[in-house]
C-alpha positions in Angstrom: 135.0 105.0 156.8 132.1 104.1 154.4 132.2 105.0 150.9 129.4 107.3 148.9 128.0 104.1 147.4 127.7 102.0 150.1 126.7 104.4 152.1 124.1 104.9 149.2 122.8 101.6 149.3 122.6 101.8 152.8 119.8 104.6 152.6 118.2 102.8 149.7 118.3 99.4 151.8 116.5 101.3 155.1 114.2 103.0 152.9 113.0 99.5 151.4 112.7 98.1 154.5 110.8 100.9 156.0 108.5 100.2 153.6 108.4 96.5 152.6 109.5 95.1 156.0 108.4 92.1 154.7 111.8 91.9 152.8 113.7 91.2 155.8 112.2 87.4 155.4 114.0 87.6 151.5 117.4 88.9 152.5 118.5 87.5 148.7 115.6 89.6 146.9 116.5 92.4 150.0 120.0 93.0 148.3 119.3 92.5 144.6 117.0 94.9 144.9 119.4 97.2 146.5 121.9 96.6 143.9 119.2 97.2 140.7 117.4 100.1 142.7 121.4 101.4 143.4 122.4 100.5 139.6 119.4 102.6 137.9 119.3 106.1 140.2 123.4 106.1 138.8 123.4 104.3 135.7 124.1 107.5 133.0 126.5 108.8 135.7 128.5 105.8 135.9 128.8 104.6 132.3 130.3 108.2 131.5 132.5 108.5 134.7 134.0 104.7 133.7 132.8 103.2 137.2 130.8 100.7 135.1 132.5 98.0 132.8 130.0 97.8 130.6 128.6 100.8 128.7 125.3 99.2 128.7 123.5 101.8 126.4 126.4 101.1 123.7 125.6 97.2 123.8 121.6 97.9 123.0 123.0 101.0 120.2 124.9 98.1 118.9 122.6 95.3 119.1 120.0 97.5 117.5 122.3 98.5 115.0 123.1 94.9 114.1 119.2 93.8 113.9 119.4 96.8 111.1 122.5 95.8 109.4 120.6 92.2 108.9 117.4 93.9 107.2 119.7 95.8 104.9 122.3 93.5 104.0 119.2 90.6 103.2 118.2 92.9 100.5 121.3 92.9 99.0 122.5 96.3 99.9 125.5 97.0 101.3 125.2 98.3 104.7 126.8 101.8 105.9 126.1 103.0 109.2 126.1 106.4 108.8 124.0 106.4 106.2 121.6 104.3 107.5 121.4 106.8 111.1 120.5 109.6 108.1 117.8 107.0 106.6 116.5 106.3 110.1 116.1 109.9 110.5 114.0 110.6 107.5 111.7 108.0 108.1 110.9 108.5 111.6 111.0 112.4 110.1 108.0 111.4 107.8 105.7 110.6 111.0 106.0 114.0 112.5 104.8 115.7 108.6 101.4 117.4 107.9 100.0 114.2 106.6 100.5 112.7 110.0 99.7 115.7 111.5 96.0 115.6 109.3 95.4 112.1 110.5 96.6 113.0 114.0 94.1 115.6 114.2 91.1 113.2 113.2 92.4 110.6 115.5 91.8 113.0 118.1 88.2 114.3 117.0 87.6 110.6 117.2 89.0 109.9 121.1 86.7 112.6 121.7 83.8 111.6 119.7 84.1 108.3 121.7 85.0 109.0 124.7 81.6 109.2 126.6 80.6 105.9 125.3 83.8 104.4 127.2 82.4 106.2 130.5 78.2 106.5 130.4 78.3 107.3 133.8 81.4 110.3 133.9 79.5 114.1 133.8 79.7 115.8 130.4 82.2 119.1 131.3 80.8 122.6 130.1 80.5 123.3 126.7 81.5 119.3 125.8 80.1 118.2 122.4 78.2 115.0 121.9 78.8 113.5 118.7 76.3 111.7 117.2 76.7 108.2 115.4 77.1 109.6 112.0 79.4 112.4 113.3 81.6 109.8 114.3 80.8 107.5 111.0 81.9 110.6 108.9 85.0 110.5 111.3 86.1 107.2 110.5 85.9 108.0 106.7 88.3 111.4 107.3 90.7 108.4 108.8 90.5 105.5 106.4 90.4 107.4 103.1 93.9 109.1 103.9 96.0 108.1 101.4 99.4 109.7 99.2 102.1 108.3 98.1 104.1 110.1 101.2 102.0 107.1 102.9 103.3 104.9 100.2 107.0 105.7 100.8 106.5 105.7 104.2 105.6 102.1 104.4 108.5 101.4 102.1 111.2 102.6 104.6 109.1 100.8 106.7 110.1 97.6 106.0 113.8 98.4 107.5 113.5 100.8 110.3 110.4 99.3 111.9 110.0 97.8 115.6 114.0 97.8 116.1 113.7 98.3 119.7 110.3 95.6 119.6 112.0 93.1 118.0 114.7 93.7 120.4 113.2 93.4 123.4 110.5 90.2 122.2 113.3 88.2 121.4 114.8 89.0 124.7 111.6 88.1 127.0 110.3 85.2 124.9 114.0 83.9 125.2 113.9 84.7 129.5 110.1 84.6 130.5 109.1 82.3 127.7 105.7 85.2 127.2 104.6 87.4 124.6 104.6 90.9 125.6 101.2 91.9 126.0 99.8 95.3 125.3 98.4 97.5 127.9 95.3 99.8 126.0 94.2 101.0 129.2 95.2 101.8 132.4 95.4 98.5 134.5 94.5 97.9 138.0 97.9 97.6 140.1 96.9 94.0 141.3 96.8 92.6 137.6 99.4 94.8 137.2 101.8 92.7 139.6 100.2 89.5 138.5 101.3 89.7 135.2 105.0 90.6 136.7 104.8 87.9 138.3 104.1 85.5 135.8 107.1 86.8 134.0 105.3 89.3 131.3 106.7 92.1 129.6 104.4 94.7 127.8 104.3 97.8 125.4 102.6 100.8 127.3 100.6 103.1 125.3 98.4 103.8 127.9 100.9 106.2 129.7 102.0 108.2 126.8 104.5 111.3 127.3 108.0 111.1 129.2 106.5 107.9 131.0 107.0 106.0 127.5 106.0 102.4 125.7 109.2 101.0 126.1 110.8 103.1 129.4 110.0 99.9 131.9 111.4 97.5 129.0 114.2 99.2 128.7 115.1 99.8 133.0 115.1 96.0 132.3 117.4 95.4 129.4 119.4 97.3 130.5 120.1 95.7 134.3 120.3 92.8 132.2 123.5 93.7 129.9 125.1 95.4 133.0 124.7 91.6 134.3 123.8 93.1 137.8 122.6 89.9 138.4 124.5 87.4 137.8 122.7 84.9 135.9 119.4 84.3 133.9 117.7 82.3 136.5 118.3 84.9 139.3 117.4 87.7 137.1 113.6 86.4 136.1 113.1 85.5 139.7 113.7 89.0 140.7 111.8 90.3 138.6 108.7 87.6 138.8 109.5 88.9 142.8 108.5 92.3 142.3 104.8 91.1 141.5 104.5 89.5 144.6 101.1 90.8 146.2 101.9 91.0 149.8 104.8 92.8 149.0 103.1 96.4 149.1 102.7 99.5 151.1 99.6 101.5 151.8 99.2 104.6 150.6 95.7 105.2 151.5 92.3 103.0 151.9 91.8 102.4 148.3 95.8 103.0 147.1 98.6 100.7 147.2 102.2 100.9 145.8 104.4 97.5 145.5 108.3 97.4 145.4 108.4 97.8 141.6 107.0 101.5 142.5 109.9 102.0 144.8 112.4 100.5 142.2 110.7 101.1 138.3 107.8 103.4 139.0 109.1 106.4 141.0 106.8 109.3 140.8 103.2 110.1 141.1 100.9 112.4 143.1 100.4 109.7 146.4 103.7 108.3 146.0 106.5 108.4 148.8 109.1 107.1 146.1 110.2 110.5 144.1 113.6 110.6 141.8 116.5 112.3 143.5 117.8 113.4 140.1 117.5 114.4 136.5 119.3 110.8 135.8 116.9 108.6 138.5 116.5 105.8 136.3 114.0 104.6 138.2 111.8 106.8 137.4 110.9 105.9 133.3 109.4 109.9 133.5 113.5 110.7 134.6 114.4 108.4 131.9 112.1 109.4 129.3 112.9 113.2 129.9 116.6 112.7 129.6 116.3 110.5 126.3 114.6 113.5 124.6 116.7 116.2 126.2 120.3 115.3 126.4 122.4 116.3 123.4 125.7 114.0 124.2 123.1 111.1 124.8 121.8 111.3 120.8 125.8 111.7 119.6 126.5 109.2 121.2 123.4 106.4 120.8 122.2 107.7 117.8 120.1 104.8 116.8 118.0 104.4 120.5 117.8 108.2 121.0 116.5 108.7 117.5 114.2 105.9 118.1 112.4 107.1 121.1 112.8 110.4 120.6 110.6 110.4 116.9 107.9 107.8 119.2 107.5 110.3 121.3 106.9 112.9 118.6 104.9 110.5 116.7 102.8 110.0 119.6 102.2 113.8 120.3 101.7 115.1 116.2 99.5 111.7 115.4 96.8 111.8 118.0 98.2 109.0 119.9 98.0 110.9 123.5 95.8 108.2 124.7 95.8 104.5 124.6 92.0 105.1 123.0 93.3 107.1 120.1 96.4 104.3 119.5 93.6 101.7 119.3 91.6 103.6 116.5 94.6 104.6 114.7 95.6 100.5 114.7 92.2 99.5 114.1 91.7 101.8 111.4 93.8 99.7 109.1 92.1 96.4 109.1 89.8 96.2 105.8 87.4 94.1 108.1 87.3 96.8 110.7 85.9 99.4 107.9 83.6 97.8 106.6 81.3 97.5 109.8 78.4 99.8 110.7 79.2 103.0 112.6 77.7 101.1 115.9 80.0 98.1 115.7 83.1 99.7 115.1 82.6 101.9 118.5 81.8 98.2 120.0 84.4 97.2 119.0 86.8 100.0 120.6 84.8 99.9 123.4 85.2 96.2 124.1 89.0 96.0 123.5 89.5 99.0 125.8 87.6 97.4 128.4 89.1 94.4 128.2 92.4 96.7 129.0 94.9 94.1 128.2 95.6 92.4 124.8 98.5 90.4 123.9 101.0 92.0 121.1 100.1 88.9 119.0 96.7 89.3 119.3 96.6 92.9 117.7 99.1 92.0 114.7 96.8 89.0 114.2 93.8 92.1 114.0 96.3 93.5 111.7 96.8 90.8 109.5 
């Protein structure tokens, strides 16, 4: 008699092939993506039920927890853990206050004020203003003169509790891939989208904000990774360089097509045959994201990642950063060079990066800088 998971992977290995028929030329890609596909619809289920030997969620909790511990302890503090998850907590706390809340609300005005320059040709809805170029000069000013010194002690804590998971998961794919994670400030055509799998790329995602997440795809990864469903590194990047492959896709309609990594990392979406079949689909990052912010026991017991993307989630909502447009002025904002150009030049310049859809991570910290 078959048992519940094989039988499992059976139905995930018939719908794949229904699909991607393709795969039965890869029979080695056929079954690790059975096993990965199998591995993330049950992951949550199996860690707390024991059927997996490694609590994979603990080892990025404690991994992220050490990365901490190293910040701390290089200043000469002494480093206590539950003090620092109460630190954590504050500081992350300080992005969801009314002084993030005020600059959210500019950031906002701003997407707006700007968004029919992204898209001459879309139709102006009923009632939509049109800002002017000194409306949106006096915009920039609400944004770049907001200043107190909850700013000040913001940027303080900073210093310890920034980019955990980031630094995390960069020193992960630069040490697998050998890339830079490249940042996605618009939504990306699913041909480059698979190209840059396929050359091995990881990315932050702003672009999809809500339960979809920056990080949910980097973490579906990191995760398979620490479970070692695969058994080693060489295998692992192949797999995943796989699931760029062009000609591995399925037509949706004329103009749509959906590759494996929708059937495996992208469940969801309105044209889409590949839909969760739980509230803990992991391959689904909406599933995923959901279940981070929702699930009590999950915060108890990884305190450090829950809190983490749980307050960029929040952040994202209260500061304006709904949309990959608003996330670029709100970065942009900072540089002194940015400022100081004309009214015109700075909605070039928005204009041009968002265009150009994909910037790598280094590239904006260099803006930064």
């Amino acid at each position: 008699m078959i048992g519940k998971d094989e039988l499992y992977k059976k139905i995930f290995r018939d719908e794949l092939l229904k699909y991607f028929p393709m795969l039965e030329t890869h029979p080695t890609f056929l079954e690790q993506s059975v096993e990965v596909g199998c591995f993330l619809a049950n992951i949550y289920t199996n860690s707390e039920k024991g059927k997996n030997s490694k609590d994979v969620f603990a080892i990025i909790e404690n991994e992220m927890t050490d990365i901490l511990a190293n910040r701390i302890r290089a200043k000469g503090l002494e480093f206590n853990p539950e003090q620092a998850r109460l630190a954590y907590t504050q500081h992350y706390e300080r992005k969801n206050s009314a002084i993030w809340k005020t600059q959210g609300k500019y950031n906002t005005e701003l997407n707006e004020a700007i968004r029919p320059l992204l898209n001459p040709k879309r139709k102006a809805k009923a009632n939509e203003k049109i800002y002017t170029i000194d409306e949106i000069k006096a915009k920039f000013a609400d944004i770049t003169q907001l200043k107190s010194q909850e700013q000040i002690d913001f940027q303080q804590s900073k210093q310890l509790f920034s980019k955990l998971l980031t630094t995390l998961f960069s020193d992960f794919e630069k040490k697998l891939f050998e890339t830079n994670p490249l940042l996605y400030v618009a939504n990306v055509d699913p041909v480059d989208f698979r190209s840059n799998v396929n050359k091995g790329y990881g990315w932050k995602d702003p672009a999809f904000p809500g339960d979809h997440g920056e990080f949910n795809h980097r973490l579906q990864w990191y995760l398979i990774h620490s479970a070692r469903i695969i058994a080693d590194d060489e295998s692992f990047v192949k797999l995943y360089q796989f699931m760029g492959r062009q000609e591995i896709v399925y037509q949706v309609k004329r103009d749509i097509t959906l590759g494996l990594w929708d059937a495996i990392f992208d469940r969801a979406g309105n044209d889409s045959p590949f839909q969760p079949i739980s509230a803990e689909d992991f391959r689904s990052p909406e599933t995923l994201g959901k279940f981070i912010q929702n699930d009590e026991t999950f915060a108890k017991n990884y305190p450090f990642l829950a809190t983490f993307l749980r307050m960029r989630y929040q952040k994202r909502l209260s500061s304006g950063h709904a949309s990959s447009n608003s996330y670029l002025i709100n970065k942009l904002s900072r540089i002194p060079a940015f400022n100081q150009l004309e009214p015109a030049d700075k909605v070039k310049k928005i204009v041009e990066l968002v265009n150009q859809k994909i910037i790598t991570a280094e590239e904006l910290t260099k803006l930064l800088e």
